[in-house]
MARBA-3410 file (N, C-alpha, C, O; in Angstrom, 1 decimal):
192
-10.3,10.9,-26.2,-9.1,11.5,-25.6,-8.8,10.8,-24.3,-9.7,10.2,-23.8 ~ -7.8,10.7,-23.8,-7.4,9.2,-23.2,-6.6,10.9,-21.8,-5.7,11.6,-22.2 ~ -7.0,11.0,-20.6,-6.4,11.6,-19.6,-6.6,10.6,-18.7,-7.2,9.5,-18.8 ~ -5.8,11.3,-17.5,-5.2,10.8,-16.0,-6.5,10.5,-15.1,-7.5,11.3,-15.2 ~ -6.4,9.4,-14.4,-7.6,9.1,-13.7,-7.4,10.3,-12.5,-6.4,10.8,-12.0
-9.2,10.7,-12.2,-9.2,12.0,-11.8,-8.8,12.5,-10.9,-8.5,13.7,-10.8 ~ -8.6,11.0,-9.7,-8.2,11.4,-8.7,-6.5,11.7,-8.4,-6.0,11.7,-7.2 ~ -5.6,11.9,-9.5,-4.2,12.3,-9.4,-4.3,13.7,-10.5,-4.2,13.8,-11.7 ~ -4.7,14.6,-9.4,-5.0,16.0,-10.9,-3.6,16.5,-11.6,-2.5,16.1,-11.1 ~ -3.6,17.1,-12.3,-2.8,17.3,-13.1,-1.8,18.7,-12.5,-0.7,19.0,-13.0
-2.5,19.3,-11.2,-2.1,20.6,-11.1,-1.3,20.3,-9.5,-1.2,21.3,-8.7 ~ -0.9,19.0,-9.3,-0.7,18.3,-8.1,0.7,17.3,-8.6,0.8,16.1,-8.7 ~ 1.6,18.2,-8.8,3.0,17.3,-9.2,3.2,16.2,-8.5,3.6,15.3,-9.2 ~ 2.9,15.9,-7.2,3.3,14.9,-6.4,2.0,14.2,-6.9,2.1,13.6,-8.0 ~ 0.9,14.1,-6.4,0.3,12.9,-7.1,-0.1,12.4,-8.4,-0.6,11.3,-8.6
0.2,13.7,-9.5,0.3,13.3,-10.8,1.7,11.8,-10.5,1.4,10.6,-10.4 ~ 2.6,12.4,-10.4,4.1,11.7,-10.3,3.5,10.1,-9.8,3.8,9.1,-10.3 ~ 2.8,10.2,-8.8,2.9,9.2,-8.0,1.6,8.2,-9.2,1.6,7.0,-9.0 ~ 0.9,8.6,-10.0,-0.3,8.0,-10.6,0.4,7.8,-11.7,-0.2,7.0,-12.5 ~ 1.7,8.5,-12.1,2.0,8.2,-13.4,3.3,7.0,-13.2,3.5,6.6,-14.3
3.9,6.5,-12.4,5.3,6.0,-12.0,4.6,4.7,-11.1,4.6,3.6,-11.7 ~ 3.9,4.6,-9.8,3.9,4.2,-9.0,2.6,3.1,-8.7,2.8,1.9,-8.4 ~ 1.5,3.7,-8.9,0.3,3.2,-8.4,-0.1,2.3,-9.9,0.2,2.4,-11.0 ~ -0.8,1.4,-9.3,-1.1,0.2,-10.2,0.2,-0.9,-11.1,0.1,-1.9,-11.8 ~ 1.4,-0.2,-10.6,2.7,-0.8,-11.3,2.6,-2.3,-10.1,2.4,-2.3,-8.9
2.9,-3.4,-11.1,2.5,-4.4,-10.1,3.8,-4.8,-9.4,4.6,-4.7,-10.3 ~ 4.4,-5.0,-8.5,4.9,-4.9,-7.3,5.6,-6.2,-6.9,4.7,-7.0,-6.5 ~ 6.7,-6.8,-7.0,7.1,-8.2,-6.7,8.1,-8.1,-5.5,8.2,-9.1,-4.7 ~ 8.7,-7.0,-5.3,9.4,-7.3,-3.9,9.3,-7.6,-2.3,9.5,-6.6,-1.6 ~ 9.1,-8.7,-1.9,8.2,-8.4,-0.5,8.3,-7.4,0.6,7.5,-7.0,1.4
9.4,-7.0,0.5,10.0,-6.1,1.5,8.9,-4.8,1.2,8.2,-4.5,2.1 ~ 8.9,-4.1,-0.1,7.8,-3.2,-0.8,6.7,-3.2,-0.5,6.0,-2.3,0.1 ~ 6.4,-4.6,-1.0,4.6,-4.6,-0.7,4.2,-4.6,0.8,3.2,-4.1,1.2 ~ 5.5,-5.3,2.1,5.2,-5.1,3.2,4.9,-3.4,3.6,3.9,-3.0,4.3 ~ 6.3,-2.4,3.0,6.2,-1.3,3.3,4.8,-0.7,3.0,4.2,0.1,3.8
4.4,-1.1,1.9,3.5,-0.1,1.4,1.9,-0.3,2.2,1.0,0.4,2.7 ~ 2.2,-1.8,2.2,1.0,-2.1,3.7,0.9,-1.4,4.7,-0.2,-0.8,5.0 ~ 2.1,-1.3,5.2,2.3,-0.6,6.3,1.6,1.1,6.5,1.0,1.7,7.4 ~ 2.1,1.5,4.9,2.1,3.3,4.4,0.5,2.9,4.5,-0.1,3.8,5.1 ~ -0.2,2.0,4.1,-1.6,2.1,3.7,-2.6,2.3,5.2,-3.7,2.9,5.3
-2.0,1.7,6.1,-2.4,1.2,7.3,-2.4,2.6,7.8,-3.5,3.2,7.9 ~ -1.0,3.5,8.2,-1.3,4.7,8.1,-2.0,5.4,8.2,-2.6,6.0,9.1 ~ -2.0,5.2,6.2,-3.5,6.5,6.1,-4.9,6.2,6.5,-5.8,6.4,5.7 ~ -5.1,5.8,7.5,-6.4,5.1,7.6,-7.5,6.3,8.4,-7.3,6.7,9.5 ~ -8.4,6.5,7.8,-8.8,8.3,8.4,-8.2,9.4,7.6,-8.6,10.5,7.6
-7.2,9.1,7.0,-6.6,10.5,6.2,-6.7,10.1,4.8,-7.0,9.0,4.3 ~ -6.4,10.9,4.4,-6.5,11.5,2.6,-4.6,10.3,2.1,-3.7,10.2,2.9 ~ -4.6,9.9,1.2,-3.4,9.4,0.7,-2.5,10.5,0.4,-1.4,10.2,0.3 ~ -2.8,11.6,0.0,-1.6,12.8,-0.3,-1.1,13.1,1.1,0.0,13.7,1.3 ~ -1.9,12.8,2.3,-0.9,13.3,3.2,-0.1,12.3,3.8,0.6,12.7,4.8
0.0,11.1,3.4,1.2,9.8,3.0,2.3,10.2,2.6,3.5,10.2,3.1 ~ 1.7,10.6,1.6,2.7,10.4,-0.1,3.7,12.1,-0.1,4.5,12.3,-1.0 ~ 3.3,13.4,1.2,4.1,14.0,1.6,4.9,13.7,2.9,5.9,14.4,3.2 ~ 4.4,12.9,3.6,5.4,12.3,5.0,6.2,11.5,4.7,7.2,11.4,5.5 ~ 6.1,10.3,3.3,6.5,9.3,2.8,8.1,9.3,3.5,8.6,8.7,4.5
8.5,10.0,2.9,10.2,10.3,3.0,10.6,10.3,4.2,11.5,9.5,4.3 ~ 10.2,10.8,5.2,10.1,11.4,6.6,9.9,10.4,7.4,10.7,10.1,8.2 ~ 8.7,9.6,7.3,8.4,7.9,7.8,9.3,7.0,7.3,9.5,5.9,7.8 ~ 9.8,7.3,6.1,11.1,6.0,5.6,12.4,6.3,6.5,13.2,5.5,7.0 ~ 12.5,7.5,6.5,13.4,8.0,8.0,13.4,7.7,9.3,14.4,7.5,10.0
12.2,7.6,9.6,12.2,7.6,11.2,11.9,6.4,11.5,12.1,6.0,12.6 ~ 11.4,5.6,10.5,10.7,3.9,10.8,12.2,3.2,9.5,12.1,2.5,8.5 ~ 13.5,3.8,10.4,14.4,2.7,9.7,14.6,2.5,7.8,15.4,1.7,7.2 ~ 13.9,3.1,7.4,14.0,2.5,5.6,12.8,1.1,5.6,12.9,0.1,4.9 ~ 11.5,1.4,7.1,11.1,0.4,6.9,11.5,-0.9,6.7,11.1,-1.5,5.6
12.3,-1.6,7.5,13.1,-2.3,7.6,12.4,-3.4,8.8,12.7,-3.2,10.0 ~ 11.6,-4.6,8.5,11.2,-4.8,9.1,12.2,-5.7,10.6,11.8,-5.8,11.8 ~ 13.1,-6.0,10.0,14.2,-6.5,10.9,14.2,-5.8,12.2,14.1,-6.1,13.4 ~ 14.4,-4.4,11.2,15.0,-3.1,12.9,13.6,-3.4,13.2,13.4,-4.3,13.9 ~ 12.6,-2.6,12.7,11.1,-2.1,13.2,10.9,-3.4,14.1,10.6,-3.0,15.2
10.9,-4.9,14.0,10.3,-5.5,15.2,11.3,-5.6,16.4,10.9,-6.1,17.4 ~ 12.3,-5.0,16.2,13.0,-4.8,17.5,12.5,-3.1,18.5,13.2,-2.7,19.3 ~ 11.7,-2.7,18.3,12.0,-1.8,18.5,11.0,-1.7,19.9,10.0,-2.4,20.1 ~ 11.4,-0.8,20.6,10.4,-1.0,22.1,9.9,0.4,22.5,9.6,1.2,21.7 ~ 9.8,0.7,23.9,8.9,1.9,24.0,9.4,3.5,24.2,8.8,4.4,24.7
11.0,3.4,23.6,11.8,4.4,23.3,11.4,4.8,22.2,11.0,6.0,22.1 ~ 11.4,3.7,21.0,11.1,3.8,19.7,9.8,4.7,20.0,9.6,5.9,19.7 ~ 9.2,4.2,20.5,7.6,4.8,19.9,7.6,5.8,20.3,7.1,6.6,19.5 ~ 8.0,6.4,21.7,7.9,7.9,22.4,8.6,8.6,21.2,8.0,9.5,20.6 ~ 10.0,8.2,20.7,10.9,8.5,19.9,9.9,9.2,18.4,10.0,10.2,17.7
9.0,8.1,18.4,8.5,8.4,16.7,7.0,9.4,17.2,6.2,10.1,16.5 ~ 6.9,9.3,18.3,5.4,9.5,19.0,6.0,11.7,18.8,5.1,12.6,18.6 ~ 7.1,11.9,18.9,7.4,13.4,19.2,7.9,13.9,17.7,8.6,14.9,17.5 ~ 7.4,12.9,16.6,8.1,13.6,15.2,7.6,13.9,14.4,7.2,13.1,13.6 ~ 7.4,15.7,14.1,5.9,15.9,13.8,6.0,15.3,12.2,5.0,14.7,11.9
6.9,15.3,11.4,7.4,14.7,9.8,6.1,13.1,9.6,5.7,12.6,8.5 ~ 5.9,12.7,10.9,5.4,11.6,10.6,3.8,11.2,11.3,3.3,12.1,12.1 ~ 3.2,10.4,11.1,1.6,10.3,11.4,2.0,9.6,12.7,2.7,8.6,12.5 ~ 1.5,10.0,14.3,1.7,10.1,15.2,0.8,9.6,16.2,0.5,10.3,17.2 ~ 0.4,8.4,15.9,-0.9,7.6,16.3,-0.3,6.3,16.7,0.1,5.4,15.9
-0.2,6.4,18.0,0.4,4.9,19.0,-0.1,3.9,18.5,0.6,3.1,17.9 ~ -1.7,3.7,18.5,-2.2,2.2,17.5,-1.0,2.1,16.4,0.0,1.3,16.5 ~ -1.3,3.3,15.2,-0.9,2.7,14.2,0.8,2.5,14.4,1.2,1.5,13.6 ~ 1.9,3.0,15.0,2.8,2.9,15.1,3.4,1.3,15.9,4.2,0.5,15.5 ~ 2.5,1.2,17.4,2.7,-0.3,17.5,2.1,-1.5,16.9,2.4,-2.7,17.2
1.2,-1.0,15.9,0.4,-2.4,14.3,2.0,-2.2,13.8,2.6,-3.2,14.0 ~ 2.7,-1.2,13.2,3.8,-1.7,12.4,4.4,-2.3,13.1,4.7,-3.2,12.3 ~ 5.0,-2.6,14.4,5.8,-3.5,14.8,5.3,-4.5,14.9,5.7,-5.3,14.1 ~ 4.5,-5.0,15.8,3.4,-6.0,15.6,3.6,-6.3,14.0,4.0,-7.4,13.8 ~ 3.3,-5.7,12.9,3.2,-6.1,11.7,4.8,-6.6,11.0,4.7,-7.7,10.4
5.6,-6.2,11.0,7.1,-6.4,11.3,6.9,-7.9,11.6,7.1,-8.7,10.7 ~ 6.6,-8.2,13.0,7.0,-9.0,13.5,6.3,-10.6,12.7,7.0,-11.6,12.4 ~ 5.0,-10.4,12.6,4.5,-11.1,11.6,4.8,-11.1,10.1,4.4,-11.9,9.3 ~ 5.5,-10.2,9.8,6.6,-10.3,8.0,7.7,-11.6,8.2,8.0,-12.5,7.4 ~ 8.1,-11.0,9.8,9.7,-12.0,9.7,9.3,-13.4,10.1,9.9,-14.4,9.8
7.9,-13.5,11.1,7.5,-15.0,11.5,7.1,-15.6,9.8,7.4,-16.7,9.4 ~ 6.7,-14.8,9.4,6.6,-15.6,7.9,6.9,-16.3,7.0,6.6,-17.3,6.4 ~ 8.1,-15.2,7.0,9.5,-15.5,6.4,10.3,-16.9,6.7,10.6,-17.9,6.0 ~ 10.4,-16.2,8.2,11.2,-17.7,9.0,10.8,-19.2,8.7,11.5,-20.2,8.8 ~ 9.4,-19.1,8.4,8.4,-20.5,8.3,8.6,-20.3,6.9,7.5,-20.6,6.4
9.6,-19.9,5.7,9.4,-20.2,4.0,8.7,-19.8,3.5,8.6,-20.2,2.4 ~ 7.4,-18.5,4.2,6.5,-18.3,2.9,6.8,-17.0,2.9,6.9,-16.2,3.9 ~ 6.9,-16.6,1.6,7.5,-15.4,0.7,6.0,-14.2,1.3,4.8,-14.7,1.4 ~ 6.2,-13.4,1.5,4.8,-12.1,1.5,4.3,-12.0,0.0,3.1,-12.2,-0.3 ~ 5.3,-11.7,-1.0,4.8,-11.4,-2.0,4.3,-12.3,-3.3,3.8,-12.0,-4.3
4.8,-14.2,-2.6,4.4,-15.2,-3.3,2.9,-15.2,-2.5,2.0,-15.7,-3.2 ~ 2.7,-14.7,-1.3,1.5,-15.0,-0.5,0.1,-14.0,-0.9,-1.0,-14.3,-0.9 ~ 0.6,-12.9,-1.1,-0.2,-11.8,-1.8,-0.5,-12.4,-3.1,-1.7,-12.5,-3.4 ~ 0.6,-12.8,-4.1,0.4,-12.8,-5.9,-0.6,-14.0,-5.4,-1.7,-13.5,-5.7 ~ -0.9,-15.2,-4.9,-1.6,-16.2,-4.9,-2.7,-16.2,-5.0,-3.5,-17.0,-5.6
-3.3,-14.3,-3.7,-4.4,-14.2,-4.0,-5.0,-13.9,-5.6,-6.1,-14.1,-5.9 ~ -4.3,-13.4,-6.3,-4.9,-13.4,-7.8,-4.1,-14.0,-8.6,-3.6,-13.5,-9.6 ~ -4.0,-15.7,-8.1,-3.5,-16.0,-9.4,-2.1,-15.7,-10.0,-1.6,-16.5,-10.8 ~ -1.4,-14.5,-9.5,-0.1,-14.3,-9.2,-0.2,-13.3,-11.1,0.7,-13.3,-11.9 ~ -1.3,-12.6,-11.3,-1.4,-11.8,-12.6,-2.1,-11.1,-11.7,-2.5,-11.5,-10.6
-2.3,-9.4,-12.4,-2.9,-8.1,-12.1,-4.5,-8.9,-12.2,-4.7,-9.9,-12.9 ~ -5.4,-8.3,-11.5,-7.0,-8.0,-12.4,-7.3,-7.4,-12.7,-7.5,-6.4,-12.0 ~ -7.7,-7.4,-14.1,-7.5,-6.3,-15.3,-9.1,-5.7,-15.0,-10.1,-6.2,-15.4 ~ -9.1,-4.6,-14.4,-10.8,-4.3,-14.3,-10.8,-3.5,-15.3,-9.8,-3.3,-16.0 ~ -12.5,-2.6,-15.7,-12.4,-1.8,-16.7,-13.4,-1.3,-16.5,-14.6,-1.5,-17.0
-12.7,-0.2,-15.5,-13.8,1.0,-14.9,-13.5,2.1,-15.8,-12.5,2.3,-16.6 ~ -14.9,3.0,-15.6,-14.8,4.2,-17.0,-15.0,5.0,-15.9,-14.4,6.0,-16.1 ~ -15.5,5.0,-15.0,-16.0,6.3,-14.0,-15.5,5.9,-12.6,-15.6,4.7,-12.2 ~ -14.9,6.8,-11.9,-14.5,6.8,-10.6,-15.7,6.0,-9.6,-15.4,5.4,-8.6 ~ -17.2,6.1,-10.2,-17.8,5.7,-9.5,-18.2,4.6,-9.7,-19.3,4.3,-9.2
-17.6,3.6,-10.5,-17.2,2.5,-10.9,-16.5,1.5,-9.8,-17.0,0.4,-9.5 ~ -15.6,2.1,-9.4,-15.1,1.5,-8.7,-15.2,1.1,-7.2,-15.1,2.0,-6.3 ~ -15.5,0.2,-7.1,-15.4,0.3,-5.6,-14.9,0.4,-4.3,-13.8,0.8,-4.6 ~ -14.9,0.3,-3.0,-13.9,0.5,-1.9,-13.3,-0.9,-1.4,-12.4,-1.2,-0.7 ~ -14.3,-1.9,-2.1,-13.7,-3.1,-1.1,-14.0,-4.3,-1.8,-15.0,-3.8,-2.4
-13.9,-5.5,-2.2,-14.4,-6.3,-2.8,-14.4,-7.8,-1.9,-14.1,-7.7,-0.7 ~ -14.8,-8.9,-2.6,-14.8,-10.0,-2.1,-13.5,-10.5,-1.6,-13.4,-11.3,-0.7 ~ -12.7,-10.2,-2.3,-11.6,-10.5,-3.0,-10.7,-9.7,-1.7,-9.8,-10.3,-1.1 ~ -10.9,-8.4,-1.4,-10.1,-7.8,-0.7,-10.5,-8.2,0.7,-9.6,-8.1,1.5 ~ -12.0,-8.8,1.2,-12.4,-9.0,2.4,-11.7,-10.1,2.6,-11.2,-10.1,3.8
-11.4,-11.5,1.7,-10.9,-12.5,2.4,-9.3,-12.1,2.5,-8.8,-12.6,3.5 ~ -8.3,-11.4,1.7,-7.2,-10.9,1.9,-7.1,-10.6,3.1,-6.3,-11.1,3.8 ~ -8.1,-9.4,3.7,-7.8,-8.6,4.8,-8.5,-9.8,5.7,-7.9,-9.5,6.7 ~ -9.3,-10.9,6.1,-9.7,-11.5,7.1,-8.3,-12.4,6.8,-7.9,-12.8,7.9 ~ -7.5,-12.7,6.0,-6.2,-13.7,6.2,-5.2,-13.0,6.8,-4.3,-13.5,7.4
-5.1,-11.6,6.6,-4.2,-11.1,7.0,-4.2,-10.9,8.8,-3.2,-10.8,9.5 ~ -5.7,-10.8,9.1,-5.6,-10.1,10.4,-5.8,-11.6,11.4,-5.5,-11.5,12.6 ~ -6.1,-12.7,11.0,-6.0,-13.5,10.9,-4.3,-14.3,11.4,-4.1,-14.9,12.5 ~ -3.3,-14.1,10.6,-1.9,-13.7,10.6,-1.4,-12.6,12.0,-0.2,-12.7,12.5 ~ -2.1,-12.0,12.2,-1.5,-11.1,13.4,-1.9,-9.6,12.4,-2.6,-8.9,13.2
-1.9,-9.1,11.6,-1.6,-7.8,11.1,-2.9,-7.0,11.5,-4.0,-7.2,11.9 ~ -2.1,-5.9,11.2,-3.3,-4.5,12.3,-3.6,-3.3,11.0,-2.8,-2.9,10.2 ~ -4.5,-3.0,11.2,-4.9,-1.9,10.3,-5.0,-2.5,8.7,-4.4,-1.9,7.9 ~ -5.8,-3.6,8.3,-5.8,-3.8,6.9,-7.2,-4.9,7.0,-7.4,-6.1,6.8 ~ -8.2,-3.4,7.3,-9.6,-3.9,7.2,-9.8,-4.0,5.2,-8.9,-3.7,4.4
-10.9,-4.3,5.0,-11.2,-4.7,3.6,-10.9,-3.5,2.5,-10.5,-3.7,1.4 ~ -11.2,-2.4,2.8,-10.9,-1.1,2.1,-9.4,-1.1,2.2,-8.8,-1.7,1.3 ~ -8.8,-0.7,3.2,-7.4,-0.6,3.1,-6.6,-1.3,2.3,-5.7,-0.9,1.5 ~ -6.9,-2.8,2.5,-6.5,-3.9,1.5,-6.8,-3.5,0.4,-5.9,-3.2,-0.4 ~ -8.3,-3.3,0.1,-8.6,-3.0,-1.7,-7.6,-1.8,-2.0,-7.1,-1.8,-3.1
-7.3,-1.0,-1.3,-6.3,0.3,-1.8,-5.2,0.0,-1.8,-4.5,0.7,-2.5 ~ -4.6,-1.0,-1.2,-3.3,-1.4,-1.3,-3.1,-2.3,-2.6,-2.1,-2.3,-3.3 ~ -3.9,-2.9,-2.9,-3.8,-4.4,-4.2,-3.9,-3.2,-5.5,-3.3,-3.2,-6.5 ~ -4.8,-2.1,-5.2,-5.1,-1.2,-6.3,-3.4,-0.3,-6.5,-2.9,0.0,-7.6 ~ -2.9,0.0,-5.3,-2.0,0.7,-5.5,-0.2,0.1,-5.6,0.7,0.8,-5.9
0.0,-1.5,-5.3,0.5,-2.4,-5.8,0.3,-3.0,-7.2,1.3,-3.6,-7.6 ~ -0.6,-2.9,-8.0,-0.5,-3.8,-9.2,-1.4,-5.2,-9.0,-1.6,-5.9,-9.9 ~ -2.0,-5.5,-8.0,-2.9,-6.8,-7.9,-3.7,-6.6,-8.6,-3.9,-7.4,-9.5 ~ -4.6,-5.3,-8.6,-5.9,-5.0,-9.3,-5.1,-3.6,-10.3,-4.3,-2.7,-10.0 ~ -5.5,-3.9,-11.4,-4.9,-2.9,-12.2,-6.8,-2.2,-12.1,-7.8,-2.9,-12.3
-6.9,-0.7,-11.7,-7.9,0.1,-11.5,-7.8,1.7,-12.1,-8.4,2.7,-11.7 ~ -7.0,1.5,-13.0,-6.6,2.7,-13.4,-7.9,2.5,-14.9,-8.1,1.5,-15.6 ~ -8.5,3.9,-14.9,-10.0,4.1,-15.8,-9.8,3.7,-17.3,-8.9,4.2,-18.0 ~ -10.3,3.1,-17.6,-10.3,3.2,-19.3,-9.6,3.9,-20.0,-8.6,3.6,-20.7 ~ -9.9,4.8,-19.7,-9.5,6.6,-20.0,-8.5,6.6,-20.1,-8.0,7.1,-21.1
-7.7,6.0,-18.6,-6.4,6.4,-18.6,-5.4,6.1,-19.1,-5.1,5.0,-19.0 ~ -4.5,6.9,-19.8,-3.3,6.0,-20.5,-2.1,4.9,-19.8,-1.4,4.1,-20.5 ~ -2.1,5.1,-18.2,-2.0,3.7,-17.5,-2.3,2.4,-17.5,-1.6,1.4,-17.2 ~ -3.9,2.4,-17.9,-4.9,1.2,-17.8,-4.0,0.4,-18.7,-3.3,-0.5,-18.2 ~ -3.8,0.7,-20.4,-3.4,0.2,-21.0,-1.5,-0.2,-20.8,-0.8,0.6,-21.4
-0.9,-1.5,-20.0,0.5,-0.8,-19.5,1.5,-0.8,-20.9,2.5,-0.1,-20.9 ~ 1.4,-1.8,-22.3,2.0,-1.3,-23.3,1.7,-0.3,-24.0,2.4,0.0,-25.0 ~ 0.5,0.6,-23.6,0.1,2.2,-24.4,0.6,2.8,-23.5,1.0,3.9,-23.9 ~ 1.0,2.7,-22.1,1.5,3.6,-20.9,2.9,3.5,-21.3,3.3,4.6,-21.1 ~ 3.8,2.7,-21.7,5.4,2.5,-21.9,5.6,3.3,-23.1,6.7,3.7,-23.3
4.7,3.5,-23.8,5.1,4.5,-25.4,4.8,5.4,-25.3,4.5,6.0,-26.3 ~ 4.8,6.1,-24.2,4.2,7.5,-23.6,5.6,8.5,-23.4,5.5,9.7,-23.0
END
């Protein structure tokens, strides 16, 4: 019998939704994968459902995530976002996104794509893992330590080796969805 990996329960509309639509779907837009960096960076200390209910509310208040506006922004902005309770309210992590912003667009400016720079690390295909048990999986890999040492490397803040591994997991780099699940498989997941 082929169910949902365990950590999106079934009695949890929002993270069913989000495990059946979102996570592991592999990801080509840079602007996306920058946001979702960003969303990952976030949750750092917290649970990902309390993301994935602010989501909306931080796409609000941080511009549509827009790294253009977000590196303009100065210490209005932050008092501004610092008093809103809709969003996660931690000065570090709010000035890493501009700071991180700012390193999207130096990127850019110098020709290299975010999301040609990410797919490179694997080859520019998912890694097909083929975990059966949650405890299979792990928090961080080789693979996610040198990501996160190039990234922080780059200027970027909050994308130690776990965060990265949850971001490539929740992007499409590493397809991590269980055996089990009818995701893992994505042409058995499309006939669903």
């Amino acid at each position: 019998m082929l169910t949902r990996c365990p950590w999106a329960p079934d009695d949890d509309p929002l993270y069913a939704a989000y495990h059946d639509t979102e996570w592991g779907v592999p990801e080509y837009d840079a602007r996306a994968l920058w946001e979702k960096l960003i969303l990952d960076g976030f949750q750092a200390g917290l649970a990902w459902i309390t993301i994935l209910r602010k989501r909306e509310t931080m796409r609000e208040a941080f511009d549509g995530f827009d790294p253009e506006v977000i590196a303009r922004y100065g210490e209005a902005d932050i008092e501004r976002l610092l008093v809103n309770p809709g969003i996660i309210r931690s000065r570090l992590k709010i000035e890493a996104a501009i700071g991180n912003a700012r390193v999207y667009l130096d990127m850019r400016d110098r020709g290299e794509d975010f999301a040609g720079y990410l797919w490179d690390f694997v080859g520019g295909s998912p890694i097909q893992n083929r975990f059966t048990t949650m405890r299979d999986m792990p928090a961080s890999t080789p693979l996610s330590e040198r990501v996160s040492k190039d990234l922080k490397k780059r200027g970027i803040r909050f994308c130690g080796p776990v965060i990265v591994y949850a971001f490539m997991q929740a992007t499409g780099l590493v397809n991590d969805h269980l055996v089990t699940c009818p995701r893992h498989d994505p042409v058995r997941a499309l006939a669903r």
